[in-house]
C-alpha positions as CSV (number, residue, x, y, z in Angstrom):
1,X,68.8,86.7,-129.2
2,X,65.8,84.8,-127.4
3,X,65.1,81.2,-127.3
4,X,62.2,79.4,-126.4
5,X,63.7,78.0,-123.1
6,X,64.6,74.4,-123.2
7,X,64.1,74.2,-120.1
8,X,59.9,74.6,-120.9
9,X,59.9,70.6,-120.2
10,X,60.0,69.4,-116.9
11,X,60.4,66.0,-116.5
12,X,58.5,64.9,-113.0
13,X,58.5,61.8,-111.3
14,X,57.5,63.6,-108.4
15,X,57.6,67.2,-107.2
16,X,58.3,68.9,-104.0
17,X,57.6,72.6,-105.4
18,X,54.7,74.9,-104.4
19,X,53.4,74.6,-107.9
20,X,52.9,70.8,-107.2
21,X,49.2,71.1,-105.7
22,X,48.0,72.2,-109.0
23,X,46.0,69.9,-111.2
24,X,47.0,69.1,-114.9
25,X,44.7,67.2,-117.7
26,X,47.1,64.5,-119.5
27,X,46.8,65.9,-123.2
28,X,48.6,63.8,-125.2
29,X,50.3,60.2,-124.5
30,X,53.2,59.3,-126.8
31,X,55.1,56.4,-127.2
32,X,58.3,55.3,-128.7
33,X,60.9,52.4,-128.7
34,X,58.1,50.5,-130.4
35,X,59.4,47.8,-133.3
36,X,57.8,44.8,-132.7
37,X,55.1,45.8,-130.2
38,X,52.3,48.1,-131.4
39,X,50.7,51.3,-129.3
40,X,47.3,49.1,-129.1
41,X,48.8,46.5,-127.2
42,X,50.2,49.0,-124.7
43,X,47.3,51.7,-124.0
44,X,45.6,48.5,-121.9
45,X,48.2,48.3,-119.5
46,X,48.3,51.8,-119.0
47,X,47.1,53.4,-115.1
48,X,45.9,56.5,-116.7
49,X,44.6,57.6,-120.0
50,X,44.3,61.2,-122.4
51,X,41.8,63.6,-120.6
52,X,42.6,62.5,-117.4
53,X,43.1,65.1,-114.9
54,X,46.3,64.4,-112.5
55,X,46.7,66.1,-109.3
56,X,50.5,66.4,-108.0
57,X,49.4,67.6,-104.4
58,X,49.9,63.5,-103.6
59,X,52.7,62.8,-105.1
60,X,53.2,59.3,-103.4
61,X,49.6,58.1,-105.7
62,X,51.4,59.4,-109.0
63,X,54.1,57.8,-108.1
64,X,52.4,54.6,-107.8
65,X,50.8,54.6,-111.2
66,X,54.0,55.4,-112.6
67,X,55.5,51.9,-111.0
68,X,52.8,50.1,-112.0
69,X,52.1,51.1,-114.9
70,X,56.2,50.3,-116.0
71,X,55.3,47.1,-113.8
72,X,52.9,45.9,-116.3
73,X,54.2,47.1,-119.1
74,X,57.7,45.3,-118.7
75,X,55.5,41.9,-118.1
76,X,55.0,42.1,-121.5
77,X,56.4,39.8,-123.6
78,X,59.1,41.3,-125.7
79,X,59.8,44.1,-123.1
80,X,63.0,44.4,-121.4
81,X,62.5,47.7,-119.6
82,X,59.9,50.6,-119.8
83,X,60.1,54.1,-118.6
84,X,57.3,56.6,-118.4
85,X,58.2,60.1,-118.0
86,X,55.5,63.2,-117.0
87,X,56.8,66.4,-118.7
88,X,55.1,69.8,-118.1
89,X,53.7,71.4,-119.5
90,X,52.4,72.1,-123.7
91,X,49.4,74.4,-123.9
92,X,49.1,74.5,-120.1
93,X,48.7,70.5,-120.1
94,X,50.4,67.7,-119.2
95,X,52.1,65.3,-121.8
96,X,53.2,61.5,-121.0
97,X,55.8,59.9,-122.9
98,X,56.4,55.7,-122.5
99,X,59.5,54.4,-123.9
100,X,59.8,50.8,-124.6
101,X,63.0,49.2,-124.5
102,X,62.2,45.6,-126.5
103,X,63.9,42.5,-126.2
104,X,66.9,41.9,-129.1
105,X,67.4,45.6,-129.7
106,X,70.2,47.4,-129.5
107,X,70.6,48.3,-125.8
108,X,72.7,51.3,-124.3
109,X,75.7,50.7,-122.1
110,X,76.9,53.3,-119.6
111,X,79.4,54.1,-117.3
112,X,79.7,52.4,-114.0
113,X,79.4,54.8,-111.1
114,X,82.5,56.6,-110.4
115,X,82.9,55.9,-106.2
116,X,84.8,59.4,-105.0
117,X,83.7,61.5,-102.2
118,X,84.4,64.5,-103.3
119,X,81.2,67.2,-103.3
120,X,80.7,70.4,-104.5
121,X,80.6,74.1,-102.5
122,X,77.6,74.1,-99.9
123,X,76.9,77.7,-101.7
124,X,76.5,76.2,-104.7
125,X,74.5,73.1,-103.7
126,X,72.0,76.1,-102.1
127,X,72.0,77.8,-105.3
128,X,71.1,73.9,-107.1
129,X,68.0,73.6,-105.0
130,X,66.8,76.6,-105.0
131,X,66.8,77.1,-109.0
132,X,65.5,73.4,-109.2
133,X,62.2,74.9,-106.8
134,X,61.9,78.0,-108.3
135,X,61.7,76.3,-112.0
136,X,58.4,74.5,-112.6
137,X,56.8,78.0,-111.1
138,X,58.6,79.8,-113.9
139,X,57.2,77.2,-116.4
140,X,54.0,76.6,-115.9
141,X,53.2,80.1,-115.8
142,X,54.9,80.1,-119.4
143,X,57.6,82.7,-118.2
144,X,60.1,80.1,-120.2
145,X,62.1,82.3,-122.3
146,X,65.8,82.2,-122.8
147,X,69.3,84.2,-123.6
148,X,71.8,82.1,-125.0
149,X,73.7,84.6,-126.8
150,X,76.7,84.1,-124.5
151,X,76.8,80.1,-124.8
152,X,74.9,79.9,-121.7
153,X,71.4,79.9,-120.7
154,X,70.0,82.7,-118.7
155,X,66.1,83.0,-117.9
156,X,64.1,85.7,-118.8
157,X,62.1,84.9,-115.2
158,X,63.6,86.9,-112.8
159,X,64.0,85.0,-109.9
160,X,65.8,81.9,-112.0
161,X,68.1,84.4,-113.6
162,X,69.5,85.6,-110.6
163,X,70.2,82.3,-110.0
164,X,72.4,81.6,-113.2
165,X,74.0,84.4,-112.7
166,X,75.4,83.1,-109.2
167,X,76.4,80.1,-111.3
168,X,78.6,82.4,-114.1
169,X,80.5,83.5,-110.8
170,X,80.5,79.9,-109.2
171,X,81.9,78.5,-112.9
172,X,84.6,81.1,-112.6
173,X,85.7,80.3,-109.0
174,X,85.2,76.1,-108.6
175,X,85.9,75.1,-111.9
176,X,88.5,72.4,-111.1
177,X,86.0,70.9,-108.5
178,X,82.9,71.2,-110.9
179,X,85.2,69.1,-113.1
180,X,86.6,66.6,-110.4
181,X,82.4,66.3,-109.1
182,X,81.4,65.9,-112.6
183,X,83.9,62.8,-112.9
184,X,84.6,61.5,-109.4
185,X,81.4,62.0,-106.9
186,X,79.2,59.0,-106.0
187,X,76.8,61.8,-105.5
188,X,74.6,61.5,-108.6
189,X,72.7,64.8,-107.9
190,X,75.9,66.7,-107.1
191,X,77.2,65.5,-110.8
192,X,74.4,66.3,-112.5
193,X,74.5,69.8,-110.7
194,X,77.6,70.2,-111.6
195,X,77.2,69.6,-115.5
196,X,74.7,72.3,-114.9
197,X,76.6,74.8,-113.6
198,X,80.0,74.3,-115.4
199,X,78.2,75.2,-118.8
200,X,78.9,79.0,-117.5
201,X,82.4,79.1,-117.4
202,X,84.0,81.6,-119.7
203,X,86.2,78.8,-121.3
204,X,83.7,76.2,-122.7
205,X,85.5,74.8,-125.7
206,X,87.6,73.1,-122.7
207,X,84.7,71.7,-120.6
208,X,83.5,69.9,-123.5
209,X,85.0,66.7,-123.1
210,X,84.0,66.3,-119.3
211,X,80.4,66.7,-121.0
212,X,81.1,64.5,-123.5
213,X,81.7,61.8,-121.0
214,X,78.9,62.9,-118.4
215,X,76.5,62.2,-121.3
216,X,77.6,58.0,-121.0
217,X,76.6,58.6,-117.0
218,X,74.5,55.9,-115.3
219,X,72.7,58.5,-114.1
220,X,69.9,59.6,-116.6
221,X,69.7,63.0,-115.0
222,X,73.5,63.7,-115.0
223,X,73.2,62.5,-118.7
224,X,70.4,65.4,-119.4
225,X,72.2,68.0,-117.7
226,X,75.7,67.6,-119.9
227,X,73.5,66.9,-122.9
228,X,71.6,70.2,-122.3
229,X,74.8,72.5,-121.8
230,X,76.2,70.8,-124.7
231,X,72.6,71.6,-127.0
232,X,73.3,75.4,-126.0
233,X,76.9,74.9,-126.9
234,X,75.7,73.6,-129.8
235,X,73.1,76.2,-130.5
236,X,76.0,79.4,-130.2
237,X,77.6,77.8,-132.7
238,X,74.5,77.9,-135.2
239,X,72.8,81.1,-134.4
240,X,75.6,83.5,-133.2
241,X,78.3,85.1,-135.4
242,X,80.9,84.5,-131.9
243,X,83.5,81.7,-132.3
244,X,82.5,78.2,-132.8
245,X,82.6,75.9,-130.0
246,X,83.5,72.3,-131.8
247,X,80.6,70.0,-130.1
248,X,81.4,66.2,-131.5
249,X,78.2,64.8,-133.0
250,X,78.7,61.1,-132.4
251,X,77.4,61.1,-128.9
252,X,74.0,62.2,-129.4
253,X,73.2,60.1,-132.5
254,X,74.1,56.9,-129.7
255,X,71.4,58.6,-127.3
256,X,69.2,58.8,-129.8
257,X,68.0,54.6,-129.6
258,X,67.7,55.5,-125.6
259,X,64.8,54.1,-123.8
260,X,65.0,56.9,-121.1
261,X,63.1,60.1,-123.0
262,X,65.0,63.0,-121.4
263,X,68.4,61.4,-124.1
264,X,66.3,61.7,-127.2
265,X,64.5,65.0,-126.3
266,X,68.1,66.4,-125.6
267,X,70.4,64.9,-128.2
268,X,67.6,65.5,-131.0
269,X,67.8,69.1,-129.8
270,X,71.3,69.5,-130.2
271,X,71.1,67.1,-133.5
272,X,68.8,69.7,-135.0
273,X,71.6,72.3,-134.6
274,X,74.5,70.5,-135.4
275,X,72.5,69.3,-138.5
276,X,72.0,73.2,-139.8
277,X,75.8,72.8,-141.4
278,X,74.5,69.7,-143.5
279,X,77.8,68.2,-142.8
280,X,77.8,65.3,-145.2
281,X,79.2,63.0,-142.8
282,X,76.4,63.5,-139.6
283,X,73.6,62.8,-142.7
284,X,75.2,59.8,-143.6
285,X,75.5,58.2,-139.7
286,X,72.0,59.9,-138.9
287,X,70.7,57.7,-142.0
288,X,72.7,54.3,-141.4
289,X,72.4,54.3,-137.4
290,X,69.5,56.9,-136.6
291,X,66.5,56.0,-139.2
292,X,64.5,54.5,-137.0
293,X,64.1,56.5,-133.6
294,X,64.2,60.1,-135.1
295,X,60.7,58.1,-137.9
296,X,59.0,57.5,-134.6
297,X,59.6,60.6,-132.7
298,X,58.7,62.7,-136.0
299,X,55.2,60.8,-135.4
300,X,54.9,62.0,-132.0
301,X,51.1,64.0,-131.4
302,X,52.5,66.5,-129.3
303,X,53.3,70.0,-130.7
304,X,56.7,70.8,-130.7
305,X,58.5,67.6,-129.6
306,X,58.8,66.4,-133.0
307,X,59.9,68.9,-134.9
308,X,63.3,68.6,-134.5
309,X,63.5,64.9,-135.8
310,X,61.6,66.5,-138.6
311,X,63.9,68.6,-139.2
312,X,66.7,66.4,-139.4
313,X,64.6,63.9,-142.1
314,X,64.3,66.5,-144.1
315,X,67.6,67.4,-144.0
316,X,68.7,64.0,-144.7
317,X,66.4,64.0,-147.4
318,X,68.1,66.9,-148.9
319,X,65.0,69.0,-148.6
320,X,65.8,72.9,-148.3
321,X,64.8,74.5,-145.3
322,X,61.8,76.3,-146.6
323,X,60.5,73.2,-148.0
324,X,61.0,71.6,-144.2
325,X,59.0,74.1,-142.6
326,X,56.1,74.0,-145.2
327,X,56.0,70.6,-144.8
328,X,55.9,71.0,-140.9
329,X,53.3,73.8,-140.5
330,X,51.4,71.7,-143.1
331,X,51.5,68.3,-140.7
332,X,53.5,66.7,-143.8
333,X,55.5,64.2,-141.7
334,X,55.2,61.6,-143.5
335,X,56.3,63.1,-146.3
336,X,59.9,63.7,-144.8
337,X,59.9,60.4,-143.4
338,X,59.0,58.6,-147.1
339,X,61.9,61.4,-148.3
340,X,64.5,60.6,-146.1
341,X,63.7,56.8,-146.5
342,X,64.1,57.3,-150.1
343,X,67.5,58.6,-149.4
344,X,68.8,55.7,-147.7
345,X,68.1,53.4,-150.4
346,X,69.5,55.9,-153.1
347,X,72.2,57.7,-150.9
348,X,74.1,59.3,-154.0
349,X,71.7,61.3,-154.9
350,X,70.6,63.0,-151.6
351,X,74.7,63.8,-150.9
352,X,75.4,65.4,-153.6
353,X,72.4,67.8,-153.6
């Protein structure tokens, strides 16, 4: 069965890829994180605006306007941190999203960083880089479907599925040092390669809790790479008729409240499967701890991004699916966010439905 890939976001800071001379317009600006502090407050302090066209050929001047523009932003009073991440691309633009991390709320804590020297196979470090260059070609060309049928993801673009197939083999041969990098290395691009590549061993039921613990890594990017192999894992479950793989759901409702975007995009992915069970129990924490962040991101402009917290509001709500996906395609969020408020003042009546 085919997927759109989740891979179709690509979070840049800065890009060293062929594909980075190209020029994007910045379609839509989102924001989230927001409790106290309102979007008009923020736009001012902004370095760039919707319709402005962004060129990635000087990546040191994009670069710049993303400092200063989290510079002025956390000078804000009431801001303890802010993040702005550049993801690539939706209907061949580019989409900005700024997360707030406000004074007083609840903040994150993660892992310290683990100090070991071990690193992973120079063949597979090769492998790493060259999937990580050949990606954002593959995207913004939309070439960005995937397999996942097997619990792993692998590319309908040719020259990244040759790729993940070198990883399947690499899984099967290194898997106690994928493990020992994913845990021990002080190399913060070698563990998040190696959450990357240990999501295609044949045994994934027993990589899960060295994901599990990846995903409370200092390193935002290690965090996105366990997160993602644990959405697929998550995803086989739901859609395939194969064995489940038992994915605990606590995890990504914490990363949910995170101010760094690439946690909610992946733990609301997973969260959207997880939630297609309407296990009684992930309604009922998604309700008390998660309210708040998956309301916002269901108001996010940008097509696609938000239909997962949807999802899960209306699922809270007790909504059936049909009635989710009417009220999607029919831009009926606020509906499902009233609904699923409803529901947490009057939880009785949405469990037992």
């Amino acid at each position: 069965m085919k997927f759109a890939a989740t891979f179709a976001c690509v979070v840049m800071a800065g890009i060293g890829s062929p594909a980075a001379a190209q020029e994007f317009r910045i379609g839509v600006i989102d924001f989230y994180g927001l409790h106290k502090l309102s979007t008009e407050e923020l736009r001012p302090k902004l370095a760039f605006a919707e319709g402005d066209v962004i060129s990635f050929d000087d990546e040191k001047k994009w670069g710049e306007s993303i400092e200063r523009t989290q510079g002025q932003l956390t000078g804000l009073a009431g801001v303890r941190s802010a993040r702005v991440n550049t993801v690539c691309c939706v209907d061949g633009q580019i989409v900005i999203f700024v997360g707030i991390e406000e004074k007083g709320a609840r903040h994150l804590r993660f892992r310290k960083p683990p100090k070991g020297a071990v690193r992973l196979p120079p063949e597979v470090v090769a492998s790493g880089a060259e999937f990580d260059q050949a990606l954002l070609p593959a995207v913004t060309r939309g070439d960005t479907q995937e397999d996942h049928k097997n619990g792993h993801s692998i590319s309908h673009a040719p020259e990244l599925k040759r790729i993940q197939l070198q990883f399947v083999e690499y899984a099967q041969r290194y898997l106690p040092v994928l493990r020992n990098v994913l845990r021990e290395s002080d190399d913060a691009d070698q563990r998040a390669l190696a959450a990357q590549v240990i999501a295609y061993t044949s045994d994934k039921q027993a990589v899960v809790p060295d994901l599990v613990r990846a995903m409370r890594d200092p390193a935002e990017g290690v965090r996105n790479d366990a997160t993602r192999t644990l959405l697929v894992f998550a995803a086989k479950d739901s859609l395939s008729g194969t064995p489940a793989i038992n994915v605990p759901y606590e995890p990504f409702v914490a990363l949910l409240g995170s101010p760094i975007w690439t946690d909610r995009n992946k733990s609301s992915g997973a969260l959207d499967s997880l939630t297609l069970t309407r296990d009684p129990k992930l309604l009922r924490l998604l309700r008390r701890e998660a309210f708040a962040p998956l309301s916002e991101m269901a108001r996010w402009k940008v097509s696609g991004y938000p239909d997962s917290p949807r999802r899960m509001l209306g699922r809270i709500a007790g909504y059936s699916e049909g009635e989710i996906a009417s009220a999607i395609k029919s831009g009926r969020q606020e509906e499902l966010i009233a609904a699923a408020a409803s529901s947490r003042k009057h939880p009785a009546a949405t469990d037992s439905q």
